[in-house]
KOLKOL-896548 format. One record per atom (N, C-alpha, C): residue number from 1; atom name; z, y, x. Coordinates in Angstrom, 3 decimals. Example, Ala and Ser with C-alpha at 12.3 -4.5 7.8 and 13.67 -1.06 7.14 Angstrom:
<rs>
> n,atom,pz,py,px
> 1,N,7.800,-5.690,13.190
> 1,CA,7.800,-4.500,12.300
> 1,C,7.800,-3.300,13.200
> 2,N,7.080,-2.250,12.850
> 2,CA,7.140,-1.060,13.670
> 2,C,7.870,0.030,12.900
</rs>
This chain:
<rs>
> n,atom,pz,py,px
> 1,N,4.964,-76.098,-26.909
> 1,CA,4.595,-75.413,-28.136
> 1,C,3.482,-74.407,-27.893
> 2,N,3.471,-73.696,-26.955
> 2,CA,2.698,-72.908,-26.644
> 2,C,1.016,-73.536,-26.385
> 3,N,1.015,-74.488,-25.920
> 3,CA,-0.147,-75.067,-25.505
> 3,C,-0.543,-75.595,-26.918
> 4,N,-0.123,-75.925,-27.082
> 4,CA,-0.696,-76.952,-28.790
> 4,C,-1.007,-74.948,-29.680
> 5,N,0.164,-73.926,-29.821
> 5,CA,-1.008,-72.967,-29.981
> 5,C,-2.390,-72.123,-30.033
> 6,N,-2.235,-72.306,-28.237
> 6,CA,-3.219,-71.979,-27.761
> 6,C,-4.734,-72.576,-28.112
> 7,N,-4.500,-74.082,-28.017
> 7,CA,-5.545,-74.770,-28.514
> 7,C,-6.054,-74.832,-29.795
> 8,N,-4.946,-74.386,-30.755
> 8,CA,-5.509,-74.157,-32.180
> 8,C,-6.247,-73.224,-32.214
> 9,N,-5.797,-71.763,-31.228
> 9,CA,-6.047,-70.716,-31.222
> 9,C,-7.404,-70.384,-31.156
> 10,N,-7.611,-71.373,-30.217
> 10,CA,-8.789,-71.349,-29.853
> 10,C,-10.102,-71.979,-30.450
> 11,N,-9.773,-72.423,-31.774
> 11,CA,-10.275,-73.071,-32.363
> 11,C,-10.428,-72.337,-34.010
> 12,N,-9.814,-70.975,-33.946
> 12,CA,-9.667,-70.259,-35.107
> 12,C,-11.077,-69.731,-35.273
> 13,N,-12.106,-69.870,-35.106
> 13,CA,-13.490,-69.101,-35.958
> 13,C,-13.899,-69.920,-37.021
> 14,N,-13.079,-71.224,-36.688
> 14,CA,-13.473,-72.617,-37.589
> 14,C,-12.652,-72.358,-38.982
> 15,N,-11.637,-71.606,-39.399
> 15,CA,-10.624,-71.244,-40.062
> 15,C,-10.870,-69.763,-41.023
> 16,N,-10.581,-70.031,-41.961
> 16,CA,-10.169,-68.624,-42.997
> 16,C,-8.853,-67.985,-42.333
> 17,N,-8.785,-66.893,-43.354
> 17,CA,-7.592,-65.825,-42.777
> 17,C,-5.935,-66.952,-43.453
> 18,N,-6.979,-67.508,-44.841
> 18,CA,-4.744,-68.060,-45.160
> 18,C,-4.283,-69.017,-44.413
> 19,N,-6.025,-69.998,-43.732
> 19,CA,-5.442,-71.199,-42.691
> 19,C,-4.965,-70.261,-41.389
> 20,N,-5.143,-69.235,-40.629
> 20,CA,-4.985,-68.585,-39.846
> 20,C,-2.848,-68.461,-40.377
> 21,N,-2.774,-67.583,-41.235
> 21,CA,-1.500,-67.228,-41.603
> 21,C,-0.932,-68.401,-41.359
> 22,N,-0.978,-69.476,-42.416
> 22,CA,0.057,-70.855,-42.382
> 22,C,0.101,-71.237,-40.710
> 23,N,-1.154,-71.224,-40.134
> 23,CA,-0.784,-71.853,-38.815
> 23,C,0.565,-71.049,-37.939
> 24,N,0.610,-69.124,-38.304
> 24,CA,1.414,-68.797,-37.163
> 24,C,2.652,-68.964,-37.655
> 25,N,2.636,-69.210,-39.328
> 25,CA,3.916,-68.936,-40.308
> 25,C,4.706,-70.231,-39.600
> 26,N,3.450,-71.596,-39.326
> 26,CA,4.462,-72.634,-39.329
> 26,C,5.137,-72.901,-37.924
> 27,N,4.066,-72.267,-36.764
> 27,CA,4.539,-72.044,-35.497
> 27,C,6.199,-71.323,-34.982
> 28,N,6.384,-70.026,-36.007
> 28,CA,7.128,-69.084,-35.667
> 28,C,8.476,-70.273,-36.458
> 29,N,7.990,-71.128,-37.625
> 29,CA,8.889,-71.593,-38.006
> 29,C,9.662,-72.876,-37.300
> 30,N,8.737,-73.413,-36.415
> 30,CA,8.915,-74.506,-35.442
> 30,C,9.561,-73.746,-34.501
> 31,N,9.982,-72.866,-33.537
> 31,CA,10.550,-72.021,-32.979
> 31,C,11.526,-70.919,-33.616
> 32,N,11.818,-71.241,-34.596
> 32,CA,13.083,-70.997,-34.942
> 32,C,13.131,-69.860,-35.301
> 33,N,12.217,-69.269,-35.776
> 33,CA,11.856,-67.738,-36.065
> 33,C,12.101,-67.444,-37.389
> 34,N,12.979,-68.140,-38.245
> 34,CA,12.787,-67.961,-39.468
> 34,C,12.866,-67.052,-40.155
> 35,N,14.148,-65.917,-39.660
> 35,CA,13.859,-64.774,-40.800
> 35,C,13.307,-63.946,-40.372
> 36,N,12.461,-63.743,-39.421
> 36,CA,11.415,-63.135,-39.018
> 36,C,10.017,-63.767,-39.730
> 37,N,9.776,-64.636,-40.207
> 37,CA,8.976,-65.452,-40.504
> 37,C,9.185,-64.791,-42.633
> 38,N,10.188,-64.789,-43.296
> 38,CA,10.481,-64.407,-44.129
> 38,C,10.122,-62.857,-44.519
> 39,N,9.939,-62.244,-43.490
> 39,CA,9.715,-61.043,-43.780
> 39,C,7.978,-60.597,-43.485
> 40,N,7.663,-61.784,-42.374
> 40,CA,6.059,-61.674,-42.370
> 40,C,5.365,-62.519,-43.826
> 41,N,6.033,-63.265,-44.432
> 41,CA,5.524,-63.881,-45.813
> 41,C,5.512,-62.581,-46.611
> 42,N,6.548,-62.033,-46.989
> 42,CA,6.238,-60.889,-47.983
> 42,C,5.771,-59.720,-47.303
> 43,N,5.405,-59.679,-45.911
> 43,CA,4.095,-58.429,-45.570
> 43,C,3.013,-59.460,-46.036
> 44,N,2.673,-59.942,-45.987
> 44,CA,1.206,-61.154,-46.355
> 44,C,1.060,-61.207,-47.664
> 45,N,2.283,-61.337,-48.429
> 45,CA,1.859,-61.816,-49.662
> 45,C,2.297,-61.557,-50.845
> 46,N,3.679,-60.349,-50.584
> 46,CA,4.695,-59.815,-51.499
> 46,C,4.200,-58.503,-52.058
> 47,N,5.251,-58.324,-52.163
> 47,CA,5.617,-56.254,-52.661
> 47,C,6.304,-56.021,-52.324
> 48,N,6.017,-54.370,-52.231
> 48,CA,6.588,-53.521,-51.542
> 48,C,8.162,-53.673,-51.670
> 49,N,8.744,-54.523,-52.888
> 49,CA,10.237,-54.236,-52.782
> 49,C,10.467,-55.807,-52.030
> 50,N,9.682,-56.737,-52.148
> 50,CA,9.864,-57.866,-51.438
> 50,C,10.003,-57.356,-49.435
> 51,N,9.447,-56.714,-48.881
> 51,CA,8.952,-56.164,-47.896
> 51,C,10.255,-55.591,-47.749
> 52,N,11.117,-54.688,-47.979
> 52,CA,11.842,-53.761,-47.946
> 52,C,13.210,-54.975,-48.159
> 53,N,13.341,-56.081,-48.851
> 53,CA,14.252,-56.806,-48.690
> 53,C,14.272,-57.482,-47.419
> 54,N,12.690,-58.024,-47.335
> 54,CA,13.093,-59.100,-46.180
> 54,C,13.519,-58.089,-44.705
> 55,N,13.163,-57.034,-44.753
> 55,CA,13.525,-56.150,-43.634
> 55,C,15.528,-55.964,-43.993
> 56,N,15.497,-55.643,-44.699
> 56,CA,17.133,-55.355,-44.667
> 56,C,17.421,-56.547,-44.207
> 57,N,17.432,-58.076,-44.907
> 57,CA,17.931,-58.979,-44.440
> 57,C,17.980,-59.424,-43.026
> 58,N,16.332,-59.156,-42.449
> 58,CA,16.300,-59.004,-41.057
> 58,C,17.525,-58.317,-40.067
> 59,N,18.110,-57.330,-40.662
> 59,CA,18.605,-56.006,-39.771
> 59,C,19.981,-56.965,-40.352
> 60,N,20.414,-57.314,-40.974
> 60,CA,21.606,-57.796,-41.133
> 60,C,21.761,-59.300,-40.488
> 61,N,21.272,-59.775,-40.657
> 61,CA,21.122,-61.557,-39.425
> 61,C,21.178,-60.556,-38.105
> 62,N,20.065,-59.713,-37.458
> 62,CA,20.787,-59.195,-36.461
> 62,C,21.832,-58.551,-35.690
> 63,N,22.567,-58.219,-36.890
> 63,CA,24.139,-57.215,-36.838
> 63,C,25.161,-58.444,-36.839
> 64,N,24.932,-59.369,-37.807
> 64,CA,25.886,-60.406,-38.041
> 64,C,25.402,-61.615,-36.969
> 65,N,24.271,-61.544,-36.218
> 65,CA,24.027,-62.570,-35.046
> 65,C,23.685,-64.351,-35.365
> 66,N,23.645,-64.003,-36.811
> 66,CA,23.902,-65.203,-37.728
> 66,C,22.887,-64.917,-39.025
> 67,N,22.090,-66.253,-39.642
> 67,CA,21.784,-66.146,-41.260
> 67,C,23.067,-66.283,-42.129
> 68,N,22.767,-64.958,-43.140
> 68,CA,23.817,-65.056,-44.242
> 68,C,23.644,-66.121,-45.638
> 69,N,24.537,-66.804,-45.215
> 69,CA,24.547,-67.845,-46.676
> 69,C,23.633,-66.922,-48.294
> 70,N,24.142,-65.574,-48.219
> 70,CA,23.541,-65.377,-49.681
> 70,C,22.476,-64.480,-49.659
> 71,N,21.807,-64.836,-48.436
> 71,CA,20.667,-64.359,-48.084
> 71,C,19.646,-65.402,-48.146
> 72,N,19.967,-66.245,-47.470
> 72,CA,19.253,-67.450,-47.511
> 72,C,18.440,-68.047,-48.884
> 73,N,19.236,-67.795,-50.202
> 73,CA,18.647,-68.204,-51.091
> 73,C,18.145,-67.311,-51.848
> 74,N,17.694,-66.196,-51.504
> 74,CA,16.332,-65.363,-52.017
> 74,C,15.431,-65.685,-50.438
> 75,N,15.561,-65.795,-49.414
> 75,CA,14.674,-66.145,-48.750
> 75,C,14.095,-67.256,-49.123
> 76,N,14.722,-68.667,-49.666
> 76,CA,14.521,-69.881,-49.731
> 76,C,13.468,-69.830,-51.199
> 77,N,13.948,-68.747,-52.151
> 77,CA,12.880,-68.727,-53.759
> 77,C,11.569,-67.725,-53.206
> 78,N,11.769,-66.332,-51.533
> 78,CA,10.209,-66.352,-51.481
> 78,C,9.173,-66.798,-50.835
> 79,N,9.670,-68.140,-50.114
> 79,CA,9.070,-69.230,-49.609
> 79,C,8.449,-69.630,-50.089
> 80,N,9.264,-70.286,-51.297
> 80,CA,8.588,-71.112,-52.200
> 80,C,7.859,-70.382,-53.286
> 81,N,8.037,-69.098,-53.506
> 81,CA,6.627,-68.697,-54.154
> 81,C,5.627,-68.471,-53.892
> 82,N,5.542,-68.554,-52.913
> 82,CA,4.162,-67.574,-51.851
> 82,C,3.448,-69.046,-51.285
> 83,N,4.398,-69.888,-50.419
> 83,CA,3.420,-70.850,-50.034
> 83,C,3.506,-72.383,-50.430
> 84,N,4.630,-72.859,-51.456
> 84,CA,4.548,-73.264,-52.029
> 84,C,4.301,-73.693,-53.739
> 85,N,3.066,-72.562,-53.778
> 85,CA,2.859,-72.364,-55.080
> 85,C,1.721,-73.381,-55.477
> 86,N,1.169,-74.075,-54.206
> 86,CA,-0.319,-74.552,-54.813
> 86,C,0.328,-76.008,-55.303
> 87,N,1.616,-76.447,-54.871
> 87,CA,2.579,-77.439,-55.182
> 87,C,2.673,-77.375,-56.477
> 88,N,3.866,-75.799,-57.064
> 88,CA,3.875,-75.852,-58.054
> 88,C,3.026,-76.114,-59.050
> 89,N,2.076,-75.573,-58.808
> 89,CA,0.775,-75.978,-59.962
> 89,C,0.169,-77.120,-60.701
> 90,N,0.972,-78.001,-59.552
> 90,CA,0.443,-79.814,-59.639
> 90,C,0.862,-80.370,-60.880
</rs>
C-alpha cells in the first residue's frame, strides 16, 4: 500500500487539491482508517458542528475500541454528502 502511495505521490503536481483529498481519503480508507477518515471529510468539507461531531465520535470508537452501530449512520449520510454528491446530481 505504501508503495502504490508513494508513486501517486509522486505524481501529485499533475493533480488539483480535491484529486489530492480523494486520493488520501481513499488510501486511509483502504487501511482501515475509517473514522478517522470521517472526521478528516468534515475538516475538508463540513461545519464547524459537523467537525465537532466527527471528533466526539472519534473519542468514543476509541474508549469503546470498537465503531458504534448509531454512529455509523450519521457517518455513513456525511460520506455521502460530501463525496458522493456529484452522484447525487445525476
Amino acid at each position: 500500500m505504501y508503495k502504490v502511495f508513494r508513486e501517486l505521490m509522486d505524481k501529485r503536481q499533475d493533480w488539483d487539491q480535491e484529486q489530492l483529498e480523494r486520493i488520501i481519503i481513499d488510501c486511509l480508507d483502504d487501511m482501515n482508517f475509517h473514522t478517522f477518515n470521517y472526521l478528516l471529510i468534515a475538516y475538508l468539507f463540513g461545519t464547524y458542528e459537523e467537525i465537532e461531531k466527527a471528533a466526539e465520535i472519534m473519542l468514543e470508537h476509541e474508549r469503546a475500541g470498537k465503531a458504534l452501530p448509531h454512529n455509523m449512520e450519521w457517518q455513513k449520510k456525511l460520506r455521502c454528502k460530501y463525496l458522493f454528491k456529484e452522484a447525487a446530481n445525476e
